[in-house]
ROSETI-232847 format. One record per residue: residue number from 1; residue in three letters; chain; x, y, z of N, C-alpha, C, CB in turn. Coordinates in nm, 4 decimals. Glycine has a CB too. Example, Ala and Ser with C-alpha at 12.3 -4.5 7.8 and 13.67 -1.06 7.14 Angstrom:
2
<nuvo 1, "ala", "A", <1.3190, -0.5690, 0.7800>, <1.2300, -0.4500, 0.7800>, <1.3200, -0.3300, 0.7800>, <1.1308, -0.4473, 0.9046>>
<nuvo 2, "ser", "A", <1.2850, -0.2250, 0.7080>, <1.3670, -0.1060, 0.7140>, <1.2900, 0.0030, 0.7870>, <1.4084, -0.0598, 0.5725>>
//
This chain:
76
<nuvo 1, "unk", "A", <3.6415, 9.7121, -8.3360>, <3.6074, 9.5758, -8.3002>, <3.6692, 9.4787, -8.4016>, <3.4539, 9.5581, -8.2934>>
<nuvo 2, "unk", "A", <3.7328, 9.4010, -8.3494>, <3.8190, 9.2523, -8.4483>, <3.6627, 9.2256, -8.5279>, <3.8990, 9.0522, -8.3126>>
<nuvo 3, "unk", "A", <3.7181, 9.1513, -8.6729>, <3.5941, 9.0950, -8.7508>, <3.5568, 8.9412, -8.6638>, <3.6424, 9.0663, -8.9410>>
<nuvo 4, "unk", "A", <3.6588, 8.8863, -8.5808>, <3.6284, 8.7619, -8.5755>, <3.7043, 8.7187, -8.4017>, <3.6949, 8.6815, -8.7292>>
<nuvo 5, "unk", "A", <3.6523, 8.6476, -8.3420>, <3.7108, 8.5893, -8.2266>, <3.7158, 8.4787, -8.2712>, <3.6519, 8.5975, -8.1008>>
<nuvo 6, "unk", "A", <3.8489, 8.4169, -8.1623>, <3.8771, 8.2620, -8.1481>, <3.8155, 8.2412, -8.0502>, <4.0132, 8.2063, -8.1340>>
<nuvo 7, "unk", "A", <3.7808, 8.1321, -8.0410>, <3.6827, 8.0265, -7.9639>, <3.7241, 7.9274, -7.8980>, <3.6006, 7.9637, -8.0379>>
<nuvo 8, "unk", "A", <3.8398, 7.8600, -7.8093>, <3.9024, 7.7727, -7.8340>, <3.8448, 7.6565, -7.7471>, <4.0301, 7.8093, -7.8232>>
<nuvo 9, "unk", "A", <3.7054, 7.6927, -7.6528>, <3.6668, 7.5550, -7.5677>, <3.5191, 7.6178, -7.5159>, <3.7974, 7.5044, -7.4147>>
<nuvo 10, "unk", "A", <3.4842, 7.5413, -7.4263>, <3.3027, 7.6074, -7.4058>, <3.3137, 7.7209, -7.3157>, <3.1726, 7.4870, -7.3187>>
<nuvo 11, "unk", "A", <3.4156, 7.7336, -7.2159>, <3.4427, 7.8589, -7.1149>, <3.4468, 8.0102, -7.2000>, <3.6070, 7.8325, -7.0323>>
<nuvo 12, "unk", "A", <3.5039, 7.9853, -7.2930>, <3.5881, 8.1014, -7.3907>, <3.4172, 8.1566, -7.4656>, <3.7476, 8.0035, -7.5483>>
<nuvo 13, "unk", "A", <3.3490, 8.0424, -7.5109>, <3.2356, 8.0846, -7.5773>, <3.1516, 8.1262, -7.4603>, <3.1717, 7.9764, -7.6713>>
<nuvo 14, "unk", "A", <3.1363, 8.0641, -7.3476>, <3.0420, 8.1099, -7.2415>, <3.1050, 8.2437, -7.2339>, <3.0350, 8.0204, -7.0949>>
<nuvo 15, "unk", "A", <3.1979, 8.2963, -7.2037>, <3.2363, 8.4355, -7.1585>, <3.1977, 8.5603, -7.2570>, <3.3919, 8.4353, -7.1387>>
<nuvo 16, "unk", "A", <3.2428, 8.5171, -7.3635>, <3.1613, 8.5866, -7.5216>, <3.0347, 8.5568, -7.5218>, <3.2110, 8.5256, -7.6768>>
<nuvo 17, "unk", "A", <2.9504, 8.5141, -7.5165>, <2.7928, 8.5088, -7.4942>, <2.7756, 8.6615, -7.4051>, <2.7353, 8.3436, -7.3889>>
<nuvo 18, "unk", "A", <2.8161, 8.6003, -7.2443>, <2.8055, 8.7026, -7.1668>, <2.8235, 8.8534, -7.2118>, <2.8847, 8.6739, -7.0782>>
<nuvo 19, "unk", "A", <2.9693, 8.8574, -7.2180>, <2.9989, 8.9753, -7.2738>, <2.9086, 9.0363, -7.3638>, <3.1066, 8.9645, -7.3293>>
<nuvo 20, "unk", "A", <2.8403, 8.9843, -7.4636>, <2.7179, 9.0066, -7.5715>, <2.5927, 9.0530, -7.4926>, <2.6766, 8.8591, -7.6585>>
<nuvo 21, "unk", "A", <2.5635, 8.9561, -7.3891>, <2.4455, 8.9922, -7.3710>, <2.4942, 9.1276, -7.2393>, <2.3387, 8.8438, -7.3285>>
<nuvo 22, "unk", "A", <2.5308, 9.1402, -7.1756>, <2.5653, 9.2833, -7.1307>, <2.5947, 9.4127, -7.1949>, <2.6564, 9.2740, -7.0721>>
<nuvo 23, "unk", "A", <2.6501, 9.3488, -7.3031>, <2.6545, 9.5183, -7.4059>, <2.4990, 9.5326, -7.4222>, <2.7486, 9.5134, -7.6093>>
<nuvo 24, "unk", "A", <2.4040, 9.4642, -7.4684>, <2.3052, 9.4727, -7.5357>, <2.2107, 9.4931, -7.3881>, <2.2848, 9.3445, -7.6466>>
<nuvo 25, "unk", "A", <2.2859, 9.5069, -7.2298>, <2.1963, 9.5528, -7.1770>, <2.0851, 9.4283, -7.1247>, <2.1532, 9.6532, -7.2702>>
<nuvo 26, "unk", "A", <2.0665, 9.3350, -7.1395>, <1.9772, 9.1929, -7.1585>, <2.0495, 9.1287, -7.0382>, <1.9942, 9.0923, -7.3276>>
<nuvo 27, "unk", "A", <1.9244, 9.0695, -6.9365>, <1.9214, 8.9912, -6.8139>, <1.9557, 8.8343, -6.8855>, <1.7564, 9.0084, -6.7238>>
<nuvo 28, "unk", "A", <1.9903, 8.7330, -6.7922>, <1.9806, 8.6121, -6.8707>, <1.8176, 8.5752, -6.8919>, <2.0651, 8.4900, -6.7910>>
<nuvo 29, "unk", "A", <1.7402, 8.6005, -6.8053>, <1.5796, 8.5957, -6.7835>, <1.5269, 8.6856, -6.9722>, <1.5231, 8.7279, -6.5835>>
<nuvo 30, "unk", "A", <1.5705, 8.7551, -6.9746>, <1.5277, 8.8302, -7.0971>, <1.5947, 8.7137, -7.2541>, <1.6190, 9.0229, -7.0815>>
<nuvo 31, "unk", "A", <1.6740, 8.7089, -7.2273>, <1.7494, 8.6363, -7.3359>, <1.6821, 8.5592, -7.3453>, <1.8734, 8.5902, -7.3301>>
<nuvo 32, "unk", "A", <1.6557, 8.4299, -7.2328>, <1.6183, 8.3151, -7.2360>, <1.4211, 8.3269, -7.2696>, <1.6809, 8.2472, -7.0850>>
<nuvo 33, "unk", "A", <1.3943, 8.4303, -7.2192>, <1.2492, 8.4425, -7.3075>, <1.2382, 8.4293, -7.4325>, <1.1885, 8.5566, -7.3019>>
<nuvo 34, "unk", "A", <1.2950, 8.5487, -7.5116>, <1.3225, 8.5983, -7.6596>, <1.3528, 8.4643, -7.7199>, <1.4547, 8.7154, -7.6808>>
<nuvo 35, "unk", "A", <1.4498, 8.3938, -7.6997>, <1.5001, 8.2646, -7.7374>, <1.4385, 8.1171, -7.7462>, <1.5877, 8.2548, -7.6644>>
<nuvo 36, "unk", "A", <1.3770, 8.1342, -7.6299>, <1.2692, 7.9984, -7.5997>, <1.3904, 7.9035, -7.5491>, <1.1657, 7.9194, -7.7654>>
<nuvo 37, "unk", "A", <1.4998, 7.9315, -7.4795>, <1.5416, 7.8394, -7.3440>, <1.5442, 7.8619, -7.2499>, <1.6322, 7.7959, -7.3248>>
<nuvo 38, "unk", "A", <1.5862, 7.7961, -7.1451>, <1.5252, 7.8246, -6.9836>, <1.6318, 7.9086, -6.9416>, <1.5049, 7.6801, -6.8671>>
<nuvo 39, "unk", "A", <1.6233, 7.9855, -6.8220>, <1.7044, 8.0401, -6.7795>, <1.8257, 8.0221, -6.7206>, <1.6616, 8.0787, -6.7401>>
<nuvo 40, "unk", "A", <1.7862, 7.8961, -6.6539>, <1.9041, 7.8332, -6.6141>, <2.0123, 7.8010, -6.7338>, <1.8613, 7.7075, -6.5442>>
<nuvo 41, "unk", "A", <1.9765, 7.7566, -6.8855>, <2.0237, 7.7239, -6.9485>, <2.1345, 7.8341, -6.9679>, <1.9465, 7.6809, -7.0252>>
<nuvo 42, "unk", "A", <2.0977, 7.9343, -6.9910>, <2.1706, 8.0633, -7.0253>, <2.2873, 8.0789, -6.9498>, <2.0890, 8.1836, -7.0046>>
<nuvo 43, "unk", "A", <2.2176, 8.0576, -6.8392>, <2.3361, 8.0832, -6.7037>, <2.4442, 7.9418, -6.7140>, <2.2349, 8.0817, -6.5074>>
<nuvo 44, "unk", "A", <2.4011, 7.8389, -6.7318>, <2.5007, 7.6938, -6.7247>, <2.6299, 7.7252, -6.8957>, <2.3441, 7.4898, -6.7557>>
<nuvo 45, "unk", "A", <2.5099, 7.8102, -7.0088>, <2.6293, 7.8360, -7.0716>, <2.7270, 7.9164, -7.0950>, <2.6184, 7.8266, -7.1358>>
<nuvo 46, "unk", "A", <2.7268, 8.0533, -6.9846>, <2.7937, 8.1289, -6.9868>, <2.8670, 8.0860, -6.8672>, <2.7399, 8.2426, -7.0037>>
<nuvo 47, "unk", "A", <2.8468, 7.9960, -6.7982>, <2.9822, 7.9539, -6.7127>, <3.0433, 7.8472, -6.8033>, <2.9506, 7.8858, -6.5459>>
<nuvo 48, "unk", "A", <3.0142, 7.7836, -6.9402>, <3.1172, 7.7465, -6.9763>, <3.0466, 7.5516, -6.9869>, <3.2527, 7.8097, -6.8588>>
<nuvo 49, "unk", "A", <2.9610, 7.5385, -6.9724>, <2.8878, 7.4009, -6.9445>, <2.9317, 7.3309, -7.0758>, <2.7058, 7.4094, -6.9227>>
<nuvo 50, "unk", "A", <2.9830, 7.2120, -7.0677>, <3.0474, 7.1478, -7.2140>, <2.9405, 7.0623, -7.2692>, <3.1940, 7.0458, -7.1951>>
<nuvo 51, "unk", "A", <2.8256, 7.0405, -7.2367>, <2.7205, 6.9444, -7.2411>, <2.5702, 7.0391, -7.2767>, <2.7196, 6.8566, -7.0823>>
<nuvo 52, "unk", "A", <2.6428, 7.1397, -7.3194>, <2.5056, 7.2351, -7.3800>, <2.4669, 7.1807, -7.4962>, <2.5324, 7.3980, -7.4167>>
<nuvo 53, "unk", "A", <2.3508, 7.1898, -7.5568>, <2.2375, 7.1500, -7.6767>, <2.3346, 7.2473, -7.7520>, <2.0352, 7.1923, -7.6623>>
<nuvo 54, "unk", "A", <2.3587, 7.1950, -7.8869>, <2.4381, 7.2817, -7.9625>, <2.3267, 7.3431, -8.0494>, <2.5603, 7.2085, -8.0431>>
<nuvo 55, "unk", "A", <2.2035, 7.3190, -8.0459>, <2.0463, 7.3750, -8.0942>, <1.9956, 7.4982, -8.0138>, <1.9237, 7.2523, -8.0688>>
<nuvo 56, "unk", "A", <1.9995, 7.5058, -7.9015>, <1.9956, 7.6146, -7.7637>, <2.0948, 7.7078, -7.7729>, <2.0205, 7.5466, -7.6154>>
<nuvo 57, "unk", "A", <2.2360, 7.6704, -7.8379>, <2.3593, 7.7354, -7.8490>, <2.3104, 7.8257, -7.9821>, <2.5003, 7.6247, -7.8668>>
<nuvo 58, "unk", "A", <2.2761, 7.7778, -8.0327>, <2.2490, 7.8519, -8.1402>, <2.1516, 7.9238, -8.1534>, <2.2468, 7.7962, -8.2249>>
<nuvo 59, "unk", "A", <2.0521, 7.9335, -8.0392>, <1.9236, 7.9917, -8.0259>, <1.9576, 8.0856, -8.0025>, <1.8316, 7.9539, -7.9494>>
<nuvo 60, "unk", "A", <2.0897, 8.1000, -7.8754>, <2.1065, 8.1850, -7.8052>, <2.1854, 8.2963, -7.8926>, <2.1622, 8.1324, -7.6898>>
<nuvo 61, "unk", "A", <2.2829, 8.2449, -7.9437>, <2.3719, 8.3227, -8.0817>, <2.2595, 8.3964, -8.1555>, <2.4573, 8.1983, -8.2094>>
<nuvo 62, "unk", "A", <2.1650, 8.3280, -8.2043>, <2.1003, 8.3994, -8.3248>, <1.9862, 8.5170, -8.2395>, <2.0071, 8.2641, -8.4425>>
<nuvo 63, "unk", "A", <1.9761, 8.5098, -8.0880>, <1.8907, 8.6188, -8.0167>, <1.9698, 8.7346, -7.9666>, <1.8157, 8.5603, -7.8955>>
<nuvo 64, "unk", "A", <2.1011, 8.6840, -7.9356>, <2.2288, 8.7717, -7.9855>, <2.2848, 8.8688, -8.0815>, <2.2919, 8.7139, -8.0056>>
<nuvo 65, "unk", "A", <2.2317, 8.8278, -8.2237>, <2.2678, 8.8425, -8.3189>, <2.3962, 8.8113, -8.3437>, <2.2384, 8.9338, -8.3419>>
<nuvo 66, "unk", "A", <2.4502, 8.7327, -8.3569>, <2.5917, 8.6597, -8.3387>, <2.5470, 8.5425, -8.5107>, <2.6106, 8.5445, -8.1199>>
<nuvo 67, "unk", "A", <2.6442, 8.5430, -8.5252>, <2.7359, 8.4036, -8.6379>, <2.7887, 8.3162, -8.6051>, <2.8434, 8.4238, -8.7159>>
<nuvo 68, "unk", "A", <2.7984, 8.1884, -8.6263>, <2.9257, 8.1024, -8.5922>, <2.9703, 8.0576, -8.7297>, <2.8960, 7.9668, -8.4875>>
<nuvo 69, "unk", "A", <3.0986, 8.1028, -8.7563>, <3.1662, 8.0998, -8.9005>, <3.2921, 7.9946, -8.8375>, <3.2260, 8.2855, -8.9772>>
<nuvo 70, "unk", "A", <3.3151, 7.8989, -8.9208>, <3.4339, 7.7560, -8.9438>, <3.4941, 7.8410, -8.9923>, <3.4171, 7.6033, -9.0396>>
<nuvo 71, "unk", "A", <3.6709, 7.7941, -8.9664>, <3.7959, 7.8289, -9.0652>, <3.8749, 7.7505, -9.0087>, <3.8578, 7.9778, -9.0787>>
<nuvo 72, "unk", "A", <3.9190, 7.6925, -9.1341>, <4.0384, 7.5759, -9.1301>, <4.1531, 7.6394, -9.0847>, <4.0765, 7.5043, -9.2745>>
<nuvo 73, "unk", "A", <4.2224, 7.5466, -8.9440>, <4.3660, 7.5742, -8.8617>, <4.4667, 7.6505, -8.9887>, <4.4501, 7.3940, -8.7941>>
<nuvo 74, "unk", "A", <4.5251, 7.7818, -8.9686>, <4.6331, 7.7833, -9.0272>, <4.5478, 7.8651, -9.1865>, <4.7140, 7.6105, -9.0265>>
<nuvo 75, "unk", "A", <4.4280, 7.8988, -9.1970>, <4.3605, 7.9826, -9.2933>, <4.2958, 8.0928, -9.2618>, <4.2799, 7.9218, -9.3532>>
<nuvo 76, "unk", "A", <4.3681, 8.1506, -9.1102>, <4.3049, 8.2450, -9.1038>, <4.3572, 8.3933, -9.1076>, <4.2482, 8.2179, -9.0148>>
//
């Protein structure tokens, strides 16, 4: 497994969410319990929704077990 993915817009992160929560086996209904957002939410951000709570985004990452690590263009 790469240490790190690029990210480059909200589709790219919605699809990596997904992908996460299917390895781990997890409904969006399950996620969105564990997490404390709605279900729908889950589902609007794995299609990629550009107007997601970046607080919910991160709910969802950290029920994931996921990171979101910065690196400056051209330092990686």
């Amino acid at each position: 497994m790469k240490p790190f993915t690029k990210i480059n817009n909200s589709e790219e992160l919605g699809q990596y969410i997904l992908k996460e929560r299917k390895k781990l086996k997890l409904t969006q209904k399950e996620i969105s319990e564990f997490t404390d957002v709605g279900r729908k939410f889950v589902l609007e951000l794995e299609k990629g929704k550009t107007t997601a709570q970046i607080g919910k985004i991160f709910e969802v990452l950290n029920g994931l077990g996921l990171e979101l690590h910065l690196i400056k263009r051209g330092e990686s």
